[in-house]
C-alpha positions as CSV (number, residue, x, y, z in Angstrom):
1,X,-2.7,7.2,-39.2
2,X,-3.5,8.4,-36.2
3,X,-6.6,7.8,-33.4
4,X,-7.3,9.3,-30.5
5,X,-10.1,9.4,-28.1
6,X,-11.8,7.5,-24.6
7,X,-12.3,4.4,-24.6
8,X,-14.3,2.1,-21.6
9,X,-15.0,-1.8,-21.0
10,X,-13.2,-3.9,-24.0
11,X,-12.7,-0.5,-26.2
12,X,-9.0,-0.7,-26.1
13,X,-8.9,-4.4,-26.9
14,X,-10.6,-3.5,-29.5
15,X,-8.2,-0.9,-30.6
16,X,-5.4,-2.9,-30.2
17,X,-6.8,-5.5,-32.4
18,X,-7.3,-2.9,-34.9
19,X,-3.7,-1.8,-35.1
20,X,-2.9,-5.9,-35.2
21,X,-4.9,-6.4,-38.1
22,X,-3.5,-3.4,-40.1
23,X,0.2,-4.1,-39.3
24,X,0.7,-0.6,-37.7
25,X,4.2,1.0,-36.8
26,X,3.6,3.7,-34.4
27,X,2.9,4.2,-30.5
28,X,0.1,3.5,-28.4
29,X,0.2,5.6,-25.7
30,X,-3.0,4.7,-22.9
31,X,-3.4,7.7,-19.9
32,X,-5.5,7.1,-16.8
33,X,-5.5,10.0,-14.2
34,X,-1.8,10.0,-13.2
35,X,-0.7,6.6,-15.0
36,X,1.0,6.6,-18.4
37,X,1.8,3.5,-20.6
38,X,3.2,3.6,-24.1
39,X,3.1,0.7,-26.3
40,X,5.6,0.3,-29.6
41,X,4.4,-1.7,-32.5
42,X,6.7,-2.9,-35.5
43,X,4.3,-3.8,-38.8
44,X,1.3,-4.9,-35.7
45,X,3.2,-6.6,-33.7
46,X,4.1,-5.6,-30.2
47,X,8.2,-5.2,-29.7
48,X,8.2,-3.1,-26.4
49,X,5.9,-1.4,-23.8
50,X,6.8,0.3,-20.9
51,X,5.0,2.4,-18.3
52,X,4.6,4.8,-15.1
53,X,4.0,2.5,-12.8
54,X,7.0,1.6,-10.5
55,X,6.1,-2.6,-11.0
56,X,6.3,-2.2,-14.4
57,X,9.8,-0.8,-14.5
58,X,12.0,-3.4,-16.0
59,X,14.9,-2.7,-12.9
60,X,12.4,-3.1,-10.4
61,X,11.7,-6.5,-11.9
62,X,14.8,-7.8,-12.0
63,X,16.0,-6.0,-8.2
64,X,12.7,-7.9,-7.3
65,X,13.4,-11.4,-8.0
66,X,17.0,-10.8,-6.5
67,X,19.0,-11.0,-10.2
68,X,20.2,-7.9,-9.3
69,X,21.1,-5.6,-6.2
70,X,19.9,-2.1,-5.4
71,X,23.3,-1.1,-5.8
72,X,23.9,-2.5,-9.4
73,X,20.6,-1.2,-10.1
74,X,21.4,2.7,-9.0
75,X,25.0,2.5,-11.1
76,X,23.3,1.9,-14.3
77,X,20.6,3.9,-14.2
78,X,22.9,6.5,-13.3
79,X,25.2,5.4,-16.3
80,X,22.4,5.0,-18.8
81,X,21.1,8.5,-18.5
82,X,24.7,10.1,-18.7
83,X,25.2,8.3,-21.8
84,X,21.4,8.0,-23.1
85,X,21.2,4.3,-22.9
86,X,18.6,1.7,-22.5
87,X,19.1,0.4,-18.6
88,X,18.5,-3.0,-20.4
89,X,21.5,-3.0,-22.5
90,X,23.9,-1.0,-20.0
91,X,23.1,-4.4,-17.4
92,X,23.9,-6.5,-19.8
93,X,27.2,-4.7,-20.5
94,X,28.0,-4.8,-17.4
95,X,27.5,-8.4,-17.2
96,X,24.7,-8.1,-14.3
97,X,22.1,-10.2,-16.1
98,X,22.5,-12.1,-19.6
99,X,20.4,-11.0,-22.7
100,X,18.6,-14.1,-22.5
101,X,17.4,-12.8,-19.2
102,X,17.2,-9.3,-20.5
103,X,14.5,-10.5,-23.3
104,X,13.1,-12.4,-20.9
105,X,12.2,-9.6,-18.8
106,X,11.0,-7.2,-21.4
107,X,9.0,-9.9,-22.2
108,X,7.3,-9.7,-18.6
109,X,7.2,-6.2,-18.3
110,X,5.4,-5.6,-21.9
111,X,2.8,-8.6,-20.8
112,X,2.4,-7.2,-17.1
113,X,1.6,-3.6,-18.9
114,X,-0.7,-4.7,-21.5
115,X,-2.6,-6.8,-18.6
116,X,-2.9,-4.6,-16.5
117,X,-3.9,-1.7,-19.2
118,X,-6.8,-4.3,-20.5
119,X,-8.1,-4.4,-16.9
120,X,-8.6,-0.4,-17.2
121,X,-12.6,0.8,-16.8
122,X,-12.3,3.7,-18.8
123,X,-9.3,6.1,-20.0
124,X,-7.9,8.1,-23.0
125,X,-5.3,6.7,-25.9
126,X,-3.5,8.3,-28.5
127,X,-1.7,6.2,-31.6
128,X,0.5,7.6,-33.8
129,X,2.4,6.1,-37.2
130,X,6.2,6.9,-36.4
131,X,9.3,5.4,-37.6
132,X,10.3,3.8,-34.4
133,X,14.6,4.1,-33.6
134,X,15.3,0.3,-32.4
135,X,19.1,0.9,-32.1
136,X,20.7,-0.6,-29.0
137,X,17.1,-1.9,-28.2
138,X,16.9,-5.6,-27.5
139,X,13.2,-6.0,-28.1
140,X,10.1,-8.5,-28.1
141,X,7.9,-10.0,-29.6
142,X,4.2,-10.4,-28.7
143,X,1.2,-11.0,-30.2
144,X,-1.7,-9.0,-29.5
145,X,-4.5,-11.4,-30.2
146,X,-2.3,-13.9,-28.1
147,X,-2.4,-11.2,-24.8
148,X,-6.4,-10.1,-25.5
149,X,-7.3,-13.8,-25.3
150,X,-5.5,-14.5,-22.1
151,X,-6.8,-11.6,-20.7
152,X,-10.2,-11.9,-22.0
153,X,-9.5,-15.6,-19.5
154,X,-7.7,-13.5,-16.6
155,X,-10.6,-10.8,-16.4
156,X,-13.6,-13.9,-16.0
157,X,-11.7,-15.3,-12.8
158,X,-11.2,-11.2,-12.0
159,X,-14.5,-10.7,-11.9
160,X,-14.9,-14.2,-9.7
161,X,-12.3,-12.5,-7.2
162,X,-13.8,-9.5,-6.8
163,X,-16.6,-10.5,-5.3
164,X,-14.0,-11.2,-2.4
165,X,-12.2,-8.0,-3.2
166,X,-14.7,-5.5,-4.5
167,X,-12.7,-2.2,-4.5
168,X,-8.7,-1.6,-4.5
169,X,-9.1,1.2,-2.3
170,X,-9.8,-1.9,0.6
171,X,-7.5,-2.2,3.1
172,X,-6.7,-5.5,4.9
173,X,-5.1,-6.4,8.4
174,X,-3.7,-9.5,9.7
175,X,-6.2,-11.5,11.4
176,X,-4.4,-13.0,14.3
177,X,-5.5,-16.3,13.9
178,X,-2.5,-18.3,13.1
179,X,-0.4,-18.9,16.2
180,X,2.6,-20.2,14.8
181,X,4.6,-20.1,11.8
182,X,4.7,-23.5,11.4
183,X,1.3,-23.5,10.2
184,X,2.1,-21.1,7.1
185,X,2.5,-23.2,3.8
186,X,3.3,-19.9,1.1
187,X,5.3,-19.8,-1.8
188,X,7.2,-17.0,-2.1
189,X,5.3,-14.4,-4.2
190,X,2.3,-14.8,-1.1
191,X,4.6,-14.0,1.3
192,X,6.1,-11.2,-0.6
193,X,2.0,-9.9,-0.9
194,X,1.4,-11.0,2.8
195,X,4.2,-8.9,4.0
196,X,2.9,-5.7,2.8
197,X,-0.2,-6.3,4.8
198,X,0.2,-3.8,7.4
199,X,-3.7,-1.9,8.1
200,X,-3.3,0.5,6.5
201,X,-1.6,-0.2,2.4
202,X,-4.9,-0.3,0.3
203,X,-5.5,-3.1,-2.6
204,X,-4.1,-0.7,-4.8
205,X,-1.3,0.1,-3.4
206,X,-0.5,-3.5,-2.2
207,X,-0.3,-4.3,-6.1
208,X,1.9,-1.0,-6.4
209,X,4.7,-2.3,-4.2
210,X,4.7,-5.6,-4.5
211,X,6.2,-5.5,-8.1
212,X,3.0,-8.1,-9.7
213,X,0.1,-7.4,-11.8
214,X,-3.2,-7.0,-10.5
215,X,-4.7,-10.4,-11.2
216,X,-1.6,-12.3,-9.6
217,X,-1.8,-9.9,-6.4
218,X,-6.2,-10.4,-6.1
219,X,-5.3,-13.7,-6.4
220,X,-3.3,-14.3,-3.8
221,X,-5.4,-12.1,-1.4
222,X,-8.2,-14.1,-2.6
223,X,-5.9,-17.5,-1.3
224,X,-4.8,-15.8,2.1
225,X,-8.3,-14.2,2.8
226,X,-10.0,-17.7,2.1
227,X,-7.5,-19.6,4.8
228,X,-8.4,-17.1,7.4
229,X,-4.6,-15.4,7.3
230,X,-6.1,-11.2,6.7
231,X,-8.7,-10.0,6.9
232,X,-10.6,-7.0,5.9
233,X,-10.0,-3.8,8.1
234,X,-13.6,-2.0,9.5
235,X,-13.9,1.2,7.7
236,X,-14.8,3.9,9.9
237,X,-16.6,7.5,9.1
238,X,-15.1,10.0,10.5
239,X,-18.3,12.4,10.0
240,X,-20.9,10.1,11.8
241,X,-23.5,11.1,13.7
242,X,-25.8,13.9,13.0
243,X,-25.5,15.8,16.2
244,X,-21.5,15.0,16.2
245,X,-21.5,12.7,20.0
246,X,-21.4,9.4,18.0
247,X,-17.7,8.1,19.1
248,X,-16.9,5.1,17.8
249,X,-14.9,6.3,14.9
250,X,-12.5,8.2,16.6
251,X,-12.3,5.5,19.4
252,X,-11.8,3.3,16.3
253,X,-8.7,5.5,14.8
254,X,-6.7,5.9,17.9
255,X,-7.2,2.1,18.8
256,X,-5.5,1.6,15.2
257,X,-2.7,4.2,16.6
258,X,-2.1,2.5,20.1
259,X,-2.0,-1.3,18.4
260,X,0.2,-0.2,16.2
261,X,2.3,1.4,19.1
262,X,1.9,-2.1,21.1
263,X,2.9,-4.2,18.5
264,X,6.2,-2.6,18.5
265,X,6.7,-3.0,21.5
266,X,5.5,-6.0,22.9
267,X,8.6,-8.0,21.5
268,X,10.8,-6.2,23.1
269,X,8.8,-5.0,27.0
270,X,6.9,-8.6,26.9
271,X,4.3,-8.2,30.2
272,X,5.7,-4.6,30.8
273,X,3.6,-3.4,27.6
274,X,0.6,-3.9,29.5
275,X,2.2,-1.5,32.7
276,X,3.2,0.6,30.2
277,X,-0.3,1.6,28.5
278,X,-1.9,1.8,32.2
279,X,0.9,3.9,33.9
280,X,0.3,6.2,30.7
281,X,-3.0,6.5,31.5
282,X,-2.6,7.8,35.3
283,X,-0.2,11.1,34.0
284,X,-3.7,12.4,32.3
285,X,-5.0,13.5,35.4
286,X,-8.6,13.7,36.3
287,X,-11.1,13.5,34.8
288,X,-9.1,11.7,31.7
289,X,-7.6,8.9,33.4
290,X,-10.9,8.0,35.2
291,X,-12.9,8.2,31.2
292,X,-9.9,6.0,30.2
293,X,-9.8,3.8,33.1
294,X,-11.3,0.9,31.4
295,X,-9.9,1.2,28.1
296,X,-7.0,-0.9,26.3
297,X,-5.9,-1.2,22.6
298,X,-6.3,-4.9,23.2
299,X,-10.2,-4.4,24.0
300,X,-13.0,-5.4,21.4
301,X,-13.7,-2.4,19.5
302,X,-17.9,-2.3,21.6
303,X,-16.4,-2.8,24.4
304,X,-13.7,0.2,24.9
305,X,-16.6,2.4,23.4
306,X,-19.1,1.2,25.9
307,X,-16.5,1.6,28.3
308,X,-15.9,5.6,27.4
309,X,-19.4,6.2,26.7
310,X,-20.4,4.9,30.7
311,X,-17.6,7.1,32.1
312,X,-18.1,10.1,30.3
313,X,-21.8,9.6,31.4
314,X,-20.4,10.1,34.8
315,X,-19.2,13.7,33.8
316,X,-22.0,15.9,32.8
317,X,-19.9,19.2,33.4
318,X,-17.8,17.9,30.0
319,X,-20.5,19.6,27.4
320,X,-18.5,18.5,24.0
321,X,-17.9,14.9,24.6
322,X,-16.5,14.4,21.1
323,X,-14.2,17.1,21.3
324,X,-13.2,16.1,24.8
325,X,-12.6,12.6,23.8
326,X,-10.6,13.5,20.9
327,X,-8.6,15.7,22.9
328,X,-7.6,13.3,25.6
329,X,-6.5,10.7,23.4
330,X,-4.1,12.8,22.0
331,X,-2.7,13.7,25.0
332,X,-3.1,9.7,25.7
333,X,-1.2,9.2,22.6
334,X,1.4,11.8,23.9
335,X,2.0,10.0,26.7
336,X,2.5,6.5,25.8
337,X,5.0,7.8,23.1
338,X,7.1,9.4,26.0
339,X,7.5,6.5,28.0
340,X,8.2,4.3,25.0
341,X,11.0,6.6,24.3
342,X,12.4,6.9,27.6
343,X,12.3,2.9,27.9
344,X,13.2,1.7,24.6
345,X,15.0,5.0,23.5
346,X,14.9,6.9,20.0
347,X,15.5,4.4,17.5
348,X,12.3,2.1,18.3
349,X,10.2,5.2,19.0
350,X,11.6,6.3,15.0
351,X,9.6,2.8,13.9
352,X,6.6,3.6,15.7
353,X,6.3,7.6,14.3
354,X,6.9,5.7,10.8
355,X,4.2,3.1,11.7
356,X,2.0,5.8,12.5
357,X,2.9,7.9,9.5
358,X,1.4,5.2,7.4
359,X,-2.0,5.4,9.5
360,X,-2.7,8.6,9.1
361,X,-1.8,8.6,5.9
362,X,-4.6,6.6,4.9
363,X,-7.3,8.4,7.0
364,X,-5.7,11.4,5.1
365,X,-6.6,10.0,1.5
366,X,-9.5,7.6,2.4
367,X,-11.5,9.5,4.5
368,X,-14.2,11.7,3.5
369,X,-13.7,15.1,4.7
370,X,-14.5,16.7,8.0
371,X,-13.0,18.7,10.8
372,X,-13.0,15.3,13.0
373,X,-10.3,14.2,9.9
374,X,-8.4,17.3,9.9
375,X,-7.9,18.1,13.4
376,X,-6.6,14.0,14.3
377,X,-4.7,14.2,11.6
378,X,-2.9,17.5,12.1
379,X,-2.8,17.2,16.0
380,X,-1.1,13.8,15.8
381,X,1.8,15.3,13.1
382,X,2.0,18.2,15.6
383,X,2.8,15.4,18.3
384,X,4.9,13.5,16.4
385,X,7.5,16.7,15.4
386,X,7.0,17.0,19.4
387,X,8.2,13.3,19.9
388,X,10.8,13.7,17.6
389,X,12.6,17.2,18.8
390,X,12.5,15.8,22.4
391,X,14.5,12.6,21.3
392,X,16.0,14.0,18.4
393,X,14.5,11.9,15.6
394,X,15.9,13.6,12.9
395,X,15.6,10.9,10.2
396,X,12.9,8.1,9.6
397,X,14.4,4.5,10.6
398,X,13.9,2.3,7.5
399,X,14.1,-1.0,8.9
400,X,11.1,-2.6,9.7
401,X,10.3,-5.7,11.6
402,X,10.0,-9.5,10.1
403,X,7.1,-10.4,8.8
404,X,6.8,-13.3,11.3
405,X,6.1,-10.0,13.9
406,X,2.0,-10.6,12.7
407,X,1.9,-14.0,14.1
408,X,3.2,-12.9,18.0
């Protein structure tokens, strides 16, 4: 037997019922845009399941809860390809994990797939009858009927959530509003999600990293967005304005560049951050450091825009005010990096480029189109390799700050 097609809404629960019901043997295999997920029956009963996704690997489940280290993790997948072995039953070899554990995880892994793949819109599947190989497999057992019904339950309180959370493709900040960590009461799978909350991760890729399913990760942005701990970041367009002078998006983008450059710093220079920003501002030269004068990354997002609107009324020789605006906060930009590097030297300044990196990465993919998009984004990379050759950078620093960095 074999089906093929697109399916949308509760299609594929539909079609896995179907090969349930008829005690199939074969593969399922479920393809949306770039995700893959293949799902082994034995006589309609699901025995395995595994995906493209990087949380549904079974290694990165079991490095995630800390059963095993990178380090184990990297031997045997580099052992179980030289000798075309399952990673599952090399780590058990190897006595990393126990096969309790093992089944245990396969277990999750099969039941995160199959959730997540029920939570698809739309797609394409394939099944096949084949005579499935199951030696040196330890497999599992689930029931398909068992999996629809729970997340026939899961995708009800979904739809509850989303109302909160209406697209993955939002991206959420830290709200500031918790002064101390003493006042943070999380268990550890929220903190793991809360951790990731940097500006500029989306939903989706939130869920990516974390190593949960979707419904456990919109939960618990659903709990940390109810107590006031993130909030959602203000989208901005960089193609606003019909005769191109409306500002506030760029003013907008390079405010998310400089707080990202302050909170790196501000640990470390304490009341010098704020000398730091305003000494930056008087190696512009006129007529930039006057426009800039009353500007800060701390500022409300009106008021630094009402604040370089007034001054650049004040110059009516500058004819492009958007171009001229963009332009000096690059060079602003330039600036602050410098004296951040000659301060703190190359090693912070590597953590702020990387901080950055991630910024302008998500104007890059979320952003609709326009030269305003391009030219930030290539001028800041050109900056950046600038930045890095004059301190020789010459590889990203992967550390990153504790997470208790939000709450300063």
């Amino acid at each position: 037997m074999n089906l093929q097609g697109d399916f949308e809404g509760l299609t594929l629960a539909s079609i896995l019922q179907l090969l349930c019901n008829d005690q199939k043997t074969g593969i399922l295999t479920v393809t949306r845009e770039d995700y893959e997920s293949r799902v082994y029956f034995d006589q309609g009963t699901i025995i395995y399941a595994v995906a493209s996704g990087r949380q549904s690997r079974l290694g990165f489940l079991l490095s995630n809860d800390g059963l095993i280290s990178a380090q184990q993790l990297q031997k045997c997948l580099s052992f179980a390809k030289s000798e075309n072995l399952y990673l599952g039953k090399v780590l058990v070899q190897k006595g990393y994990i126990s096969r309790d554990t093992l089944k245990k995880y396969n277990t999750k892994q099969a039941e995160i797939i199959l959730y997540n793949l029920l939570f698809w819109e739309k797609g394409k599947f394939e099944y096949r009858d084949a005579r499935l190989n199951l030696t040196n497999m330890i497999v599992t057992q689930l029931n398909p009927m068992k999996l629809i019904l729970e997340a026939s339950r899961r995708m009800d309180e979904l739809s509850v959530l989303k109302k909160v959370i209406p697209s993955d493709k939002l991206v959420f900040t830290m709200s500031g509003k918790v002064e101390s960590k003493e006042e943070i009461k999380l268990n550890a799978n929220e903190w793991r999600v809360l951790s990731l909350i940097d500006g500029s991760r989306s939903v989706r890729q939130v869920i990516t990293e974390s190593g949960y399913d979707e419904f456990a990760v919109y939960k618990i942005l659903y709990s940390v967005i109810s107590s006031g701990l993130i909030e959602q970041k203000e989208e901005v367009n960089l193609n606003n304005g019909e005769n191109g002078e409306n500002l506030s998006a760029v003013i907008t983008v390079f405010s998310d560049i400089l707080s990202s450059i302050k909170k790196n710093i501000s640990e470390e220079m304490g009341e010098r951050t704020h000398t730091l920003f305003q000494e930056s501002k008087s190696n512009l030269g006129n007529p930039l450091e006057t426009v800039f004068k009353d500007y800060h990354p701390d500022g409300t997002k009106n008021t630094n825009i009402q604040a370089i609107e007034t001054a650049l009324d004040a110059l009516p020789e500058v004819t492009d005010r958007k171009d001229f605006i963009l332009s000096g906060f690059i060079d602003y930009c330039g600036q602050v990096l410098k004296n951040v590097g000659d301060i703190l030297g190359a090693q912070p300044l590597s953590t702020i480029l990387d901080d950055i990196e991630k910024i302008l990465g998500y104007i890059r993919k979320y952003q609709a189109g326009s030269k305003e998009k391009d030219r930030i984004v290539n001028d800041m990379k050109t900056l950046m390799e600038n930045v890095r050759s004059k301190f020789r950078i010459t590889t990203k620093d992967k550390s990153k700050k504790g997470l208790f960095s939000f709450f300063s």
